[in-house]
C-alpha positions, 0 to 999 in steps of 0.5 A: 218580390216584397209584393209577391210575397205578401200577395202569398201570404194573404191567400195562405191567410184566407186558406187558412181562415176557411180551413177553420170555419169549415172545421167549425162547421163541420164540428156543429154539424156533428153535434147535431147529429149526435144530439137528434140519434140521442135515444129517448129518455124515461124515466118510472118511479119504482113501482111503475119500472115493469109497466114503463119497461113494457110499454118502452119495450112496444115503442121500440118494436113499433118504432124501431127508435132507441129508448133508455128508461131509467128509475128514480128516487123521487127527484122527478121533477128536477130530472125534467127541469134540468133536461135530464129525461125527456119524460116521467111516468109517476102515480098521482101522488107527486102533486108537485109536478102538477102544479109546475107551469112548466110542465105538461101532464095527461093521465095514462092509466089507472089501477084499482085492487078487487078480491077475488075467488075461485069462479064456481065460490058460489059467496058473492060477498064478504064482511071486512071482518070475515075477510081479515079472518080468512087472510090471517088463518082464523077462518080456514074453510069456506063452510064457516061463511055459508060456502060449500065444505071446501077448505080455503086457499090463500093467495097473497103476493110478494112482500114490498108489492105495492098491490100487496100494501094496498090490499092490506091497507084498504081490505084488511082490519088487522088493527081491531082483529088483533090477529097480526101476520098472514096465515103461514098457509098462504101461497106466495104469487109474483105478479098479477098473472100467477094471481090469476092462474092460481085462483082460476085452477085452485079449488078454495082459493081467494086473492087480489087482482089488479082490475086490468087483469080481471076477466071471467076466469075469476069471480070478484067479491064485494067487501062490506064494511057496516053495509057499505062496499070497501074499495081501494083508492083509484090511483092513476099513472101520469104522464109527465113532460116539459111544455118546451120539449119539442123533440120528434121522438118525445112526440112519438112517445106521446102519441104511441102512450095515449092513443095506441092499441098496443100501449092500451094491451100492454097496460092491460097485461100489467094490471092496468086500465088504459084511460081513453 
């Protein structure tokens, strides 16, 4: 009886030890799982959220895979080294990353800000200064440059627009004019698109485009400066991921972000232009 026993007790072990290695088993192969249906992550500086959202929105509907962007507070390279994000989308300024070994960077799209007019403003150039006067009220009518007798409309975008800044950083010389704020005339606008349209349908009107929306609808204007054309920085989008990321899913991203037709369209709507 005493070697039955035992005989028993030893399957009842065995069963048991097999019971547990399948439950491991089967645990792992549940996170697994789990880890490969994790939706991709990406993450945008704030001024780039719309144009991220955007392109993250077309990979989903072309890919049908799970995609989650989040915004950050300049933390984007702790994010990527600690596997928070599987990808940032950031401006040129953060030179940081770049030089990180870790990381692997490409260059997405470009923004460049233009002035422009209404399509029949026969003007195809302006002084700094006389921009500046138009913009704070001084000037009011477009006979005052040369133009036709027409008064002149501003257009401006959203105060915190980061094309606003930009505008009244590189075009504008309020320092030396001593004029201070915008005209109180002008028209507020939210996006490159309202830009367009509103300079387009409204005699007189003048405003600033991002150089992904320009098309033959408005006329661009040349800003001088002692003879010399002023020009916005070109400030490039970059992609940013780490070298050892070797999910499916990022490569997707990647794929769809630099060599899509869409992705190429999607930069166009949101004022950019698509580096090839």
């Amino acid at each position: 009886m005493k070697a039955i026993y035992s005989q028993k007790n030893i399957s009842f072990q065995s069963l048991f030890r097999l019971g547990t290695l399948l439950f491991i088993f089967l645990l792992a192969s549940c996170g697994q799982v789990s880890t490969s249906n994790e939706p991709l992550s990406v993450t945008s500086s704030t001024q780039l959220l719309p144009l991220t959202e955007s392109l993250a929105r077309g990979f989903k509907n072309e890919t049908n895979l799970s995609v989650v962007v989040k915004g950050t507070l300049g933390r984007e390279a702790e994010l990527l080294e600690k596997d928070l994000t599987d990808i940032i989308i950031s401006s040129e300024e953060l030179v940081g990353m770049s030089k990180n070994a870790n990381l692997q960077k490409q260059a997405v799209a470009y923004d460049e800000t233009l002035i422009v007019t209404y399509p029949q403003n026969k003007l195809q150039e302006l002084t700094q200064d006389q921009l500046t006067e138009i913009f704070t009220g001084k000037i009011k009518n477009w006979k005052e440059l040369g133009g036709e007798n027409r008064k002149i409309q501003i257009l401006a975008r959203e105060s915190g627009a980061s094309i606003r800044r930009t505008f009244e950083k590189e075009f504008l010389n309020l320092q030396n004019a001593n004029l201070g704020r915008l005209a109180l005339t002008a028209l507020v606008v939210n996006s490159n698109s309202e830009m367009k349209s509103a300079v387009s349908k409204v005699p007189g009107s003048i405003g600033y485009l991002s150089i992904g929306s320009l098309d033959g609808s408005v006329q661009s204007v040349k800003v001088l400066k002692n003879g010399t054309e002023v020009k916005s920085p070109r400030n490039l989008v970059f992609a940013v991921w780490r070298k050892d990321n070797t999910r499916e899913e990022l490569q997707s991203f990647l794929d769809y972000l630099l060599k899509s037709s869409e992705a190429k369209s999607i930069c166009a709507e949101e004022g950019y232009v698509f580096a090839e």
